[in-house]
N, C-alpha and C positions, 0 to 999 in steps of 0.2 A: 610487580613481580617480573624476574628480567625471563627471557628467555633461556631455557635449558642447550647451554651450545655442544656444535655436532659438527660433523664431518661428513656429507652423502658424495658417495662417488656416484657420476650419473654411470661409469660403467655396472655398477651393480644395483641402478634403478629402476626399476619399472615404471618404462615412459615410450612411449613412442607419438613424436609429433610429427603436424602432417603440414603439407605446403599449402592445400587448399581449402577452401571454407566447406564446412558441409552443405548438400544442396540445398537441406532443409533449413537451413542459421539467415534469419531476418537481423537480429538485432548483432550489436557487439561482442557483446560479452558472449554469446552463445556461442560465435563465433571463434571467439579469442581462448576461450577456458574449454574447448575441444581441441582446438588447432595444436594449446599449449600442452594437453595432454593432462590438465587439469581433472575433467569428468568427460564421462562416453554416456550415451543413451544405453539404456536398459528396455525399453518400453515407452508409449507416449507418457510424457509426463513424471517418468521415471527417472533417476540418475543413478548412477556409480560413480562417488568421488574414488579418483587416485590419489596414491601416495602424496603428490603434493598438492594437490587438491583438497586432501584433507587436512593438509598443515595448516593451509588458509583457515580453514572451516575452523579448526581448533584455536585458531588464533583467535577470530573474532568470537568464540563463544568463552576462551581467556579472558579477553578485556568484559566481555558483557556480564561475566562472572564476578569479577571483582567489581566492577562498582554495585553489580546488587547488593555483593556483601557489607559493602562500606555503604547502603543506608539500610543496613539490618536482616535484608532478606535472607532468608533460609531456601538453600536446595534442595528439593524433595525430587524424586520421581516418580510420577504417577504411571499407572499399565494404559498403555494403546490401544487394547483392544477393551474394549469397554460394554456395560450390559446396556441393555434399552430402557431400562425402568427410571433411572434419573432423567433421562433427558425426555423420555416423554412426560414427565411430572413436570418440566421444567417449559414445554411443547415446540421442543425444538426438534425432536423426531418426527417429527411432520413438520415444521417449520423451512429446516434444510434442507426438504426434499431431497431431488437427484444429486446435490452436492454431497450428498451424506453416504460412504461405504457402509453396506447393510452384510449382513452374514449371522448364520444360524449355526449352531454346535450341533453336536451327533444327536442331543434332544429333542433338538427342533426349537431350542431357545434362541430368540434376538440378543446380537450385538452388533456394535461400530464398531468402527476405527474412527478415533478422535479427532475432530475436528478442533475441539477448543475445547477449556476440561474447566471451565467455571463450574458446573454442578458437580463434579467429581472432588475436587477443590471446595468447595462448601461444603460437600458432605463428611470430608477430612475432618474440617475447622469445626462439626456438628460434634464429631467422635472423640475430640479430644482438647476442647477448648469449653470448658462450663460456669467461670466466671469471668468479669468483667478484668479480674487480676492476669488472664491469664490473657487479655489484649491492649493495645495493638499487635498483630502480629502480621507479618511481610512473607511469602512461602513462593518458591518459584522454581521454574523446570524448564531445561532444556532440550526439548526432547524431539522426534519425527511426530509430523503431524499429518494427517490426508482428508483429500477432498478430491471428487471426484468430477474433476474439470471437465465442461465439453467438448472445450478447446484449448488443451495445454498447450503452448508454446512459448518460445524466446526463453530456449533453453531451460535454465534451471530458476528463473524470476516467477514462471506461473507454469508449477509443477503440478502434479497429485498427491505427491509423496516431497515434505520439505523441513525442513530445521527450524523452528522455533522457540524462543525463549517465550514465557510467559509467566506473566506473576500475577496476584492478587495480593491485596490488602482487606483485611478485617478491622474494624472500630466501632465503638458502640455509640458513637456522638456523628455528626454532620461534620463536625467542625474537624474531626481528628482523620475522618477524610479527605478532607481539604489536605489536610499537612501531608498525607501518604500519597496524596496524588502531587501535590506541588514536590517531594521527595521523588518521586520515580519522575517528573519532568526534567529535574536538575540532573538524574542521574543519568538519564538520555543524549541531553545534552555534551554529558562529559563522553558517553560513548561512541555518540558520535563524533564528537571533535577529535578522538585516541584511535577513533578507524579511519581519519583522514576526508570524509563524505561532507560533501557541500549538501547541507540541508535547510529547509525552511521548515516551522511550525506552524501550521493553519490550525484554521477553525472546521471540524468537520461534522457531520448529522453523527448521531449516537445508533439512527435505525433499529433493526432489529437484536442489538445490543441492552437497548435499553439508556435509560441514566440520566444526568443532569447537567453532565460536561464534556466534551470526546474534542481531542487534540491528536492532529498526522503530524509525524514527522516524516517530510518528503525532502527526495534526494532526485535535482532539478535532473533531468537527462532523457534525448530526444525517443529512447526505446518505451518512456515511463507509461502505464497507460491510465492514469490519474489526469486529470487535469486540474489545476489551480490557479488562483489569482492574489497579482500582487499588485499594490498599489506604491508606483513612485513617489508619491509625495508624501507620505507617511507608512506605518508598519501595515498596516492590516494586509493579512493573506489567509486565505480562505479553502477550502475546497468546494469548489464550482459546484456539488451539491448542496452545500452548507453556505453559499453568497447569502443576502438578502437586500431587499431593497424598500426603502423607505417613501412612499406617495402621501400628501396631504390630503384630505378629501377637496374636492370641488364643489363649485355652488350650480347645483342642478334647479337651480327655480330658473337658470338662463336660459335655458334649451326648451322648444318648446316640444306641443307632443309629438307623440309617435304617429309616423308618419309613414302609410307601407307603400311597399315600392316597387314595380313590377319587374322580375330581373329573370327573363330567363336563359335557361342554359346558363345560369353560372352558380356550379356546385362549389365551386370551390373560390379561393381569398383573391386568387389572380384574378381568375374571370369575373370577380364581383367588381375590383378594385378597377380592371380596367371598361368593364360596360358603363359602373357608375363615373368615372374619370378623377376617383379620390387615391390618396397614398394609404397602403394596406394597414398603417396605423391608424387609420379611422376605423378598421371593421374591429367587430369582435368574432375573434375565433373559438368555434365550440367543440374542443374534442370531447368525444363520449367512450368510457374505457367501462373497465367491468373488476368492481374489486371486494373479493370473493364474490364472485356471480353476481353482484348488484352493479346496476347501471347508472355511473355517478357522467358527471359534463362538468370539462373544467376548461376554464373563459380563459382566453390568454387575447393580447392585443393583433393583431391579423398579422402585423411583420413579426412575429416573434414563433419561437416553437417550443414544443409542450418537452421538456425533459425527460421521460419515461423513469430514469435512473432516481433523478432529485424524487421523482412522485412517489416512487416504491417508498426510498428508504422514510420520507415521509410518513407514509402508509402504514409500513413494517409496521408488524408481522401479516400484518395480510396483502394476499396475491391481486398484483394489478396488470391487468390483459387488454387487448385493445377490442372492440366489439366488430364482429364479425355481420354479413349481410341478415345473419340468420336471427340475430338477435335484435332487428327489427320487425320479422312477423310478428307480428298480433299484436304491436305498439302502434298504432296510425298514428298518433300524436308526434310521433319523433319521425320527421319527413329526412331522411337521408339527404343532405348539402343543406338543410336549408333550416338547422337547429338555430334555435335563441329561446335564450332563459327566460323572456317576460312570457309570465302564466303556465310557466311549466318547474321552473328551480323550486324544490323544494314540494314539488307534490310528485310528477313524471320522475325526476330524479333527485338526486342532492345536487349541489352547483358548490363548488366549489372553481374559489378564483384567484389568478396573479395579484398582488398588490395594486400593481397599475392600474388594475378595472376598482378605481376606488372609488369611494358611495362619490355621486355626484358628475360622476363622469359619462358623456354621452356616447353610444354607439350607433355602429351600422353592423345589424345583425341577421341572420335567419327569424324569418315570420312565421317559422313551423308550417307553411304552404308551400306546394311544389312552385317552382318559381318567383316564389315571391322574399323580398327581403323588406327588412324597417329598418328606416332613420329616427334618430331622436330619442335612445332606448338609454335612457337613465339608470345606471345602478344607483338601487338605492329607493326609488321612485317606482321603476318598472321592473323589476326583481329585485331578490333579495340573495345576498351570497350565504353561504353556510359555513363554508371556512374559509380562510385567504392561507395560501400558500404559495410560497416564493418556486414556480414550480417552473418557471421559464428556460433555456437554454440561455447562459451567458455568452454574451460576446465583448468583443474587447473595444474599448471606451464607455464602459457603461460606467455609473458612478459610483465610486467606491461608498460605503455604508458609515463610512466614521470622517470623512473628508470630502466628499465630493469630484476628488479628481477621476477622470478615468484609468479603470484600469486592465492590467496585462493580464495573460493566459498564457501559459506553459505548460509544459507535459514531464509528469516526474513520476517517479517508484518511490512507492509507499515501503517506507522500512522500518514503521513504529507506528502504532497506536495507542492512545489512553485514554480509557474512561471512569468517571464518577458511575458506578452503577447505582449504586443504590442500595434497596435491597428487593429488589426485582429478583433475587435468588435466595436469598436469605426467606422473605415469604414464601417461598417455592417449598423450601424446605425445612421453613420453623426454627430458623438458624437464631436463638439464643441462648445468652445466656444471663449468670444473673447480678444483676445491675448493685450497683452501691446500695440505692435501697431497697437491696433484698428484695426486689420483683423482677421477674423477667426483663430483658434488654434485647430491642431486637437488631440485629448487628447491621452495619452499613460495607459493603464493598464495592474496591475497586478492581478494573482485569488492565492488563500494559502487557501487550505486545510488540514483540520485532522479530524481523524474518531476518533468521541468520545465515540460510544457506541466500535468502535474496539479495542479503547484505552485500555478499560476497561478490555477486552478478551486479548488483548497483556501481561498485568500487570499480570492476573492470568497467562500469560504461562510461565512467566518470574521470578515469585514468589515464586509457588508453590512448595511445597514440598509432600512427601510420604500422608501426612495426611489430606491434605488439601488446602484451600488456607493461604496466609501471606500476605496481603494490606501493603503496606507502609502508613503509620499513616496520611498523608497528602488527602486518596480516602478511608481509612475503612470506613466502614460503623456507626464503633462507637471508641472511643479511649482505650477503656477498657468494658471488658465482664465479667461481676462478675458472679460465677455461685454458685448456692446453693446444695452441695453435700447432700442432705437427708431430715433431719431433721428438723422440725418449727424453733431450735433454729438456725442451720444453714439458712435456710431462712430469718430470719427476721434479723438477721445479714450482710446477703446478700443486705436487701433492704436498713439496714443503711448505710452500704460502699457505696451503690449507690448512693443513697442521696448526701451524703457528697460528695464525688467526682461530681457529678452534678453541686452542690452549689460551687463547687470550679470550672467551668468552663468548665469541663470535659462532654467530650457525653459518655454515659455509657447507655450496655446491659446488662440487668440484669436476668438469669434464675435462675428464678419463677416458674416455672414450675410444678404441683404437679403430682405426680404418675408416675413422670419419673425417672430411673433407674439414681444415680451419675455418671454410665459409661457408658450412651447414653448420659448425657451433657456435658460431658471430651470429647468423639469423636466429639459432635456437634458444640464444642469451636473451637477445632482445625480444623474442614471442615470450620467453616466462617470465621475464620483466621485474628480477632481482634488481633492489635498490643500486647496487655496486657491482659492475663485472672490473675481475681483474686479470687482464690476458699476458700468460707467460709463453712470450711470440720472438720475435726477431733478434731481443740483444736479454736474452735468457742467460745464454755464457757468462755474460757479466754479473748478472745476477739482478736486472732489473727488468721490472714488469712497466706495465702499462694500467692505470687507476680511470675507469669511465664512469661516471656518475648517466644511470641511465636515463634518467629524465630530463637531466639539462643539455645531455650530451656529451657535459667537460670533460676531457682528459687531460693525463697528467700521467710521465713516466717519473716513476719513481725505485730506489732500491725497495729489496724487498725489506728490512728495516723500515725503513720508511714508510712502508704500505701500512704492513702493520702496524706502527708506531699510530699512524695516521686512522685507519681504519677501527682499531680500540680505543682509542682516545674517548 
């Protein structure tokens, strides 16, 4: 669908752009879509898109509109302000904690402000979906979403208050979820490729989502605060929570026994590593966290560190802490520096461990005595693990899971998610219906998300250049920005190029502007970073302009025939 063309005079815009960055703008685009006059702060976390600020906005939620519709999706809107009663059935009202906006009516009744409307969304599809005739069905909304950040910043990327599409898919088979999710993957694809965004697809945890499959799409750029891994020597990319890593087990009849070792003052991996005179990969490291108030220990190799982020989403739904002085009273068994699992994993606490500590493998570990550590400590032999989880911090040259080579780490914005849920909602809420043969069917979904208004902040980090921003022509705000360098005859020259391009189809900016400087409208072209400026400047009388393509630089004077001839083409 093309665009509806137009004429804006910036004299009668409301816009005011400013020369210097905000004190508070870290990243780009926070910087560049204030300065452009795009959005203002309202509050932390908060925005006010302007006028063409919201063109962007509406642009990208155009294109994100139509491909839902082209693989069937239907737009609904569901209400923002939401009751508590589904989402504590579903126990994510306690789940989302302080992320979650609470507020009571004149009652004293509970409600949010939606964070994500999967249980609202199933309880739709409960109300008006009662045979299997009446699925698959695809239902989606693009609507404000809030979350009550600790720490919003970098602008409008991690807001409280932000634009998101979301959809779900209902089906009554495994397999016809498959097709609804491999459909909204292709459809992603096309949207991103139509907003211009260098993105990669990783492999990502599902967490506290739930499901059987969850796939980011990440848009590579140095503001993102994701990290993921690519491997050059084949495809796989991951998100640094979701890596894994593959260990054979070893042959522990090599090693002989355990053997305890007198170390003292050394609580910790350094000072073990350098008293004994070994590389910290021989020790094993025992963090001890707390999750929901029980006191779990997970092994990790001594040069390596424990991921906090990977464990949760792991974990998820329940809360992981790190253990406090205090919650070694009345334990004597757990000697603070000087933990190890043999005769404690699995009775003192659970043990959970990295891959790397695979059965058969030897350590140098805590002897559960003050000062004291052991050699020789066999997993497998001398403990026993209770789960293995990939729970380590990545670094870069580790080896990829499908090749072997080492691989990279980068930092990107997440601007899409998708998962196989399940029916981890559907039992929530008894979501069927009823099957071919005539029994109940209980239905399977999926939830795909993208942040639209992050979409937007992605495109400026990815875009921009020294001067400004640069829109891919498909989310500018307008297709061409005529500007008028001075003069009445220049002006009025200006407003015919704009006309004419208008009438040919074209959305066109036009400054209009009187009593502003020719080189405050040349810097203000290139901050709002229209595909095309065309300046009616110097040989105006004649009737020809100047055509600068803002991204590559090129100019070209041409008639104004010509412009236009050129520019609707």
């Amino acid at each position: 669908m093309a665009h509806a063309a137009q004429v804006q005079r910036m004299s009668r815009l409301m816009i005011k752009t400013l020369r210097d960055d905000p004190a508070d703008a870290e990243t780009a685009s926070h910087k560049l879509l204030v300065r452009a006059g795009y959005v203002r702060r309202s509050s932390a976390g908060i925005w006010t898109w302007l006028p063409l600020g919201k063109k962007v906005l509406e642009n990208v939620s155009r294109i994100v509109r139509e491909e839902m519709d082209a693989i069937g999706g239907q737009e609904v809107l569901l209400p923002a302000l939401l009751p508590k009663e589904p989402y504590e059935a579903s126990g994510r009202w306690e789940e989302y904690g302080d992320l979650l906006f609470r507020l009571k009516d004149r009652k004293g009744a509970d409600y949010l402000l939606g964070p994500t409307h999967e249980e609202i969304f199933t309880l739709t599809v409960k109300d008006q979906c009662t045979s299997y005739k009446d699925l698959p069905v695809i239902l989606y909304q693009i609507q404000t979403k809030y979350r009550d950040e600790a720490r919003p910043r970098s602008g409008v990327l991690r807001g409280r208050e932000f634009q998101m599409k979301d959809s779900y898919s209902f089906d009554t088979t495994d397999e016809g979820l498959e097709q609804s999710y491999a459909l909204h993957r292709q459809a992603y694809q096309k949207i991103f490729e139509r907003l211009g965004l260098d993105y990669r697809i990783v492999s990502a945890v599902s967490g506290a989502m739930g499901g059987s499959a969850s796939e980011e799409f990440l848009a590579p750029a140095a503001a993102g605060e994701d990290t993921f891994v690519d491997c050059p020597a084949c495809d796989y990319a991951a998100n640094t929570e979701a890596v894994t890593v593959k260990v054979e087990p070893a042959d522990g009849s090599v090693h002989g026994p355990v053997e305890e070792l007198d170390t003292p003052d050394t609580p910790t991996i350094e000072t073990l590593a350098e008293h004994l005179g070994v590389p910290a990969s021989a020790t094993l490291k025992n963090l001890l966290v707390k999750v929901d108030g029980e006191i779990v220990a997970v092994g990790v190799p001594g040069d390596r560190e424990v991921d906090l982020g990977k464990l949760g989403e792991h974990l998820a739904p329940a809360t992981v802490e790190l253990v406090t002085a205090e919650d070694f009273t009345g334990r004597p068994e757990l000697v603070r520096g000087y933990v190890g699992p043999q005769g404690l994993a699995g009775k003192a606490f659970r043990y959970i461990a990295d891959p790397r500590v695979a059965p058969g493998t030897s350590w140098i570990t805590g002897a559960n005595k003050e000062g004291k550590h052991a050699r020789n400590v066999v997993a497998g032999r001398d403990f026993e693990v209770d789960d293995y989880l990939d729970v380590v911090v990545v670094e870069p040259g580790d080896p990829c899971p499908s090749c072997g080579t080492g691989l990279k780490i980068d930092r990107a914005i997440e601007i899409g998610h998708i998962f196989q849920l399940g029916r981890k909602y559907a039992d929530a809420f008894a979501l069927d219906v009823l099957g071919q043969n005539g029994k109940p069917a209980r239905v399977t979904m999926g939830s795909y998300g993208i942040g639209v208004s992050r979409a937007v902040a992605a495109l400026a980090e990815q875009t921009h250049d020294e001067s400004g921003l640069c829109w891919p022509r498909e989310v500018a705000p307008a297709d061409v920005h005529v500007v008028a360098a001075g003069k009445a005859k220049q002006t009025e020259l200006a407003l015919e190029v704009g006309e004419q391009l208008g009438a040919a189809g074209l959305r066109v900016l036009v400054d209009d502007r009187a009593g502003v400087s020719p080189g405050v409208k040349f810097t203000d072209a290139e901050l709002l970073g229209v595909p095309t400026i065309v300046v009616a400047g110097r040989r105006a009388a004649e009737g020809v302009v100047e055509v600068k393509d803002r991204r590559t630089g090129e100019r070209e004077e041409l008639t104004v025939e010509e412009a236009v001839a050129r520019l609707s083409a």
